[in-house]
C-alpha positions in Angstrom: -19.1 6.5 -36.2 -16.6 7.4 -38.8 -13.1 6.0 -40.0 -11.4 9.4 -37.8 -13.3 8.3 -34.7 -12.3 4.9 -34.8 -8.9 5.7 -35.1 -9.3 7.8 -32.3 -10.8 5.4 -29.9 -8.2 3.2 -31.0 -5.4 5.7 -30.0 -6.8 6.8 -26.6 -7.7 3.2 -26.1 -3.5 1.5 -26.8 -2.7 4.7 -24.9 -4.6 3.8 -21.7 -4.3 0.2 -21.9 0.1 1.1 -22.1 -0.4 3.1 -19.1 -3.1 1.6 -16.8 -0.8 -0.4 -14.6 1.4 2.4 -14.3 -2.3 4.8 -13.0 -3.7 2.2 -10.8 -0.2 1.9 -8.9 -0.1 5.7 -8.7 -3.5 6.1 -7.7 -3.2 3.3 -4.9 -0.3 4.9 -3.7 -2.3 7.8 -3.2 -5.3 5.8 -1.6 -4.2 3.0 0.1 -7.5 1.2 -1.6 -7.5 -0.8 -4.6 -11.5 -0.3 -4.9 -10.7 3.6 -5.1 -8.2 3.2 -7.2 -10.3 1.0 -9.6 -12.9 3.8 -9.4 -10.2 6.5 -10.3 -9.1 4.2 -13.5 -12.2 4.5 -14.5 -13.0 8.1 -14.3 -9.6 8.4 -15.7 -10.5 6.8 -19.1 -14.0 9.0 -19.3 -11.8 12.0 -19.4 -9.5 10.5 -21.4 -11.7 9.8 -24.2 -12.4 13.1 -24.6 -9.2 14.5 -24.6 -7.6 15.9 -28.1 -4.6 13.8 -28.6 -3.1 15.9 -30.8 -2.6 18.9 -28.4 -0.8 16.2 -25.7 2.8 16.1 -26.0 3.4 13.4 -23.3 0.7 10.3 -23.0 2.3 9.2 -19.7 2.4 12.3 -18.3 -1.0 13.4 -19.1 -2.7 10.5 -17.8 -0.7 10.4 -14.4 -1.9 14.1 -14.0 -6.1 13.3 -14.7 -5.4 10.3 -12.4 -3.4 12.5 -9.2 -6.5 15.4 -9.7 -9.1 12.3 -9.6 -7.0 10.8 -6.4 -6.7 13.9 -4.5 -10.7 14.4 -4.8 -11.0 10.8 -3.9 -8.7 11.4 -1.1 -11.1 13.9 0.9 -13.6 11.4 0.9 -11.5 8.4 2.6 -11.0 11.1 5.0 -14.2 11.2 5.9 -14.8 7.5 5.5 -11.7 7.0 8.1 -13.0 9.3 10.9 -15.5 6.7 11.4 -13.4 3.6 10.5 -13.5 1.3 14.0 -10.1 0.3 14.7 -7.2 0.8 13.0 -7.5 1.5 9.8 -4.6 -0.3 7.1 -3.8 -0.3 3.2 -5.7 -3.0 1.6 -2.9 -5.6 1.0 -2.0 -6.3 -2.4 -0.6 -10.1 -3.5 2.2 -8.8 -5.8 4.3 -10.7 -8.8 7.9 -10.9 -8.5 9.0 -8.3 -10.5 7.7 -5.7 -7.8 9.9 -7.1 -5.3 12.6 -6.6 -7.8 12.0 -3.1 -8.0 13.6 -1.6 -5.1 12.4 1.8 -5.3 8.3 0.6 -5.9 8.3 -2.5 -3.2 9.6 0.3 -0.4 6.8 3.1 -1.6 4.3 0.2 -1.1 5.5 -1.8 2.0 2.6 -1.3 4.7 5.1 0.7 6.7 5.7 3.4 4.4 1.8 3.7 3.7 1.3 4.3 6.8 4.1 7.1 6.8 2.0 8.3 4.4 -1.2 8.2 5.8 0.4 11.2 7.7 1.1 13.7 5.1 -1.5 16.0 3.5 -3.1 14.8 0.8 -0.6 17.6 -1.7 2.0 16.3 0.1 1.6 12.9 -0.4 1.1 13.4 -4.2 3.8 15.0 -4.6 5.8 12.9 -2.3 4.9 9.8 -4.2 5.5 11.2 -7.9 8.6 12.4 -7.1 10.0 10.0 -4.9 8.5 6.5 -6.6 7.9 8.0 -10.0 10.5 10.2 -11.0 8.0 12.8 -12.4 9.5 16.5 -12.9 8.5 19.3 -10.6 6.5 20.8 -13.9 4.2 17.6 -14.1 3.5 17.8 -10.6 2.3 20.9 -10.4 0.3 21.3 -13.3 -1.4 17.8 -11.4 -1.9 19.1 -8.0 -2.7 23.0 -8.9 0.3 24.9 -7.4 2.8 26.8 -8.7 6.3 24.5 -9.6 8.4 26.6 -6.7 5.2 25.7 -4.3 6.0 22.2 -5.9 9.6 22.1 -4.9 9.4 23.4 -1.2 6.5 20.9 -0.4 8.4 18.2 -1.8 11.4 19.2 0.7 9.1 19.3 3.7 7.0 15.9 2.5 10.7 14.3 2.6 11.8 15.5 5.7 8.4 14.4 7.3 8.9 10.9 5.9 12.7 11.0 6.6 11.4 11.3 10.0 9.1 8.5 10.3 10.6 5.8 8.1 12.9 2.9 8.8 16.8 4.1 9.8 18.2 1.6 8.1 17.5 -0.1 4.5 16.5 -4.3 5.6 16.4 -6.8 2.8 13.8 -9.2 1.4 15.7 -12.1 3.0 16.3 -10.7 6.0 12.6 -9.8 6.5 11.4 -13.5 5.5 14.4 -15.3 7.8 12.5 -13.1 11.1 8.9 -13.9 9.5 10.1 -17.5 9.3 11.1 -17.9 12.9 7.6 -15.6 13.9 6.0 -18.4 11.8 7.1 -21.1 13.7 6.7 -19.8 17.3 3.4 -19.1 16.7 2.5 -21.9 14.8 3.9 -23.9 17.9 2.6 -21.6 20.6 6.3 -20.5 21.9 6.0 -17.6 23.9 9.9 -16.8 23.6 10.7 -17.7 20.2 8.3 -14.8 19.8 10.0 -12.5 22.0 13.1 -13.3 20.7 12.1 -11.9 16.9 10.3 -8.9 18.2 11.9 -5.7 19.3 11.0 -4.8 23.0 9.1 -1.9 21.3 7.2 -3.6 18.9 3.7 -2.1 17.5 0.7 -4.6 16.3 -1.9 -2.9 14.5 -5.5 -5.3 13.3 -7.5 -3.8 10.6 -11.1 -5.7 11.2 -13.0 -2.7 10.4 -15.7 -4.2 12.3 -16.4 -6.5 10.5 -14.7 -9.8 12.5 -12.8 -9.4 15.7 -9.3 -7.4 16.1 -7.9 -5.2 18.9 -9.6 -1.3 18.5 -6.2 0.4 20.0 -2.0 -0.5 19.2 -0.3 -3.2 21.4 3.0 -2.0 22.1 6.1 -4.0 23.4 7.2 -7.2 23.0 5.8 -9.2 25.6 2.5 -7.7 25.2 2.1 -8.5 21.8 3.3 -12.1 22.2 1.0 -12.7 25.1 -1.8 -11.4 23.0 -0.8 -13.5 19.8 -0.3 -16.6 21.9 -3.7 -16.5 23.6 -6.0 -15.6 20.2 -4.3 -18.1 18.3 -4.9 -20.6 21.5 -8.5 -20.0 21.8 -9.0 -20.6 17.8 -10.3 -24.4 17.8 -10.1 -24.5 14.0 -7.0 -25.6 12.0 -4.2 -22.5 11.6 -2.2 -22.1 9.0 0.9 -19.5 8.2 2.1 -19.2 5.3 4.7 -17.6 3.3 3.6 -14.8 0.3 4.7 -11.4 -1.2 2.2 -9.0 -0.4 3.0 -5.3 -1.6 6.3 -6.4 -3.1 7.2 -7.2 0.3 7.9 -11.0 2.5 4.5 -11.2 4.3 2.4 -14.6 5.8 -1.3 -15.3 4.8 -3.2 -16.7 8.0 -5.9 -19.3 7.3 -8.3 -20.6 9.5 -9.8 -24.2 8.4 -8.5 -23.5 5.6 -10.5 -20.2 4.9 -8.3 -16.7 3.9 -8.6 -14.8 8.0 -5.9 -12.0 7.1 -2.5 -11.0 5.8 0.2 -9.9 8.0 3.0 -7.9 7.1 5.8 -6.4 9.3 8.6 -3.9 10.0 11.9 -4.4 10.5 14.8 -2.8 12.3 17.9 -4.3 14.1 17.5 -7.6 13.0 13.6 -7.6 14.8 10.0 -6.9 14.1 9.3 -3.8 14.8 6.0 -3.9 13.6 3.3 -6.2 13.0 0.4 -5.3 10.2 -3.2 -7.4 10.6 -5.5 -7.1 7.8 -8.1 -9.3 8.9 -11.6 -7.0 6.9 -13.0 -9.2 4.9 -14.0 -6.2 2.6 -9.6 -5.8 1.9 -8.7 -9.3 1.0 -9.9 -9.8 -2.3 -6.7 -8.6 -3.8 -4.9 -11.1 -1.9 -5.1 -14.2 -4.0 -4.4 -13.2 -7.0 -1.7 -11.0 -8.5 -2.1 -7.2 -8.9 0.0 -5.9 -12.0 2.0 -3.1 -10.5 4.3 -0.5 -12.4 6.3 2.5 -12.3 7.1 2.9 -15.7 
């Protein structure tokens, strides 16, 4: 290898490395997986490497574009992989560092309640959704990464925001807020109180439970208050094991890790509205909780 080549393995390589938190945030956006969007990293640097860096104007740019290409092709597959999925299928939940609860903007584009909003776009829609909305990229960038023309861009971008307009929360709740209602869920089901739950959960409260199954959680939605209380009472009344509920950030969002014996069972998140829960997140697949313990460096920039 000679003196030029190094040099150029070096550049590619402090280029990447700049930018990798910045590609595996945008490709999880995109995917809802951490695994696929280790996967897309990857193939990201392979192409990369073999990219001329003199004829790239923009590092960031380029990159973001090999790794929305790689995501949408990735994207078709998970498809696939979903239709059979058993149960409700969830974003793997991501233990985040507190600068991504800083970031206003990147801890609402991640918060299981907008992935899920998501989850109900096309796959060009949600790219260009996500790196307009959470990345500030220009409508040129986006379309030279999703293959369309940049006026194509601009008018899916209009309907991708009214369809998440739509769908997502009325009214902006804050970090505190959502930890003072998981707090008081904390306590009534730590201590079995059937109306301390009511009392912090809208009357038309959702629960979904990701098991994937692999352990036990409910196949279909429980809707409304009283059902989901009922339900939550009686599971965590027929454990004979030690429970434990407790406070973390998952997604740069106020979530609760559940243990059992002391053992990692799942990560719940939640939606609020109104001062209530008005929905309840359950990943309990073993398979989506190995990002859970230990922080995920997360970026927009």
């Amino acid at each position: 290898m000679t003196d030029r080549t190094d040099s150029d393995m070096t550049d590619h390589t402090d280029a990447f490395v700049a930018y990798r938190n910045l590609l595996f945030t945008v490709a999880y956006e995109l995917l809802g997986s951490a695994a696929d969007a280790e996967d897309v990293l990857q193939d990201t640097w392979l192409r990369w490497v073999r990219v001329d860096l003199d004829q790239v104007r923009d590092h960031r740019n380029y990159l973001v574009r090999i790794a929305t290409r790689l995501s949408l092709n990735r994207l078709r597959t998970l498809a696939r992989r979903k239709e059979n999925y058993v149960g409700p299928w969830l974003p793997e939940p991501l233990l985040t560092s507190p600068d991504v609860a800083e970031d206003a903007v990147l801890a609402e584009s991640l918060s299981m309640a907008m992935m899920l909003v998501l989850e109900t776009l096309s796959p060009t829609e949600r790219a260009v959704f996500v790196l307009r909305e959470a990345f500030a990229v220009g409508y040129d960038e986006i379309a030279e990464a999703v293959g369309k023309s940049e006026a194509n861009v601009r008018q899916i971008a209009h309907r991708a925001r009214r369809h998440v307009d739509a769908r997502r929360p009325r009214e902006t709740v804050s970090a505190a807020d959502t930890r003072v209602a998981l707090d008081s869920f904390r306590r009534a089901l730590e201590t079995g109180d059937l109306q301390g739950l009511l009392d912090v959960l809208a009357p038309d409260v959702v629960a979904l439970a990701d098991g994937g199954g692999v352990v036990q959680a409910a196949l279909n939605p429980i809707v409304g208050a009283d059902r989901v209380a009922r339900f939550l009472i009686r599971g965590t009344s027929r454990v004979t094991d030690p429970v434990t509920v407790a406070p973390i950030v998952i997604n740069g969002n106020p979530a609760l890790m559940m243990r059992l014996n002391g053992d990692l069972d799942g990560i719940m998140t939640a939606a609020m509205a109104g001062g209530r829960i008005t929905g309840l997140y359950y990943v309990r697949n073993p398979s989506k909780l190995s990002r859970a313990t230990a922080p995920t460096p997360l970026s927009r920039l």
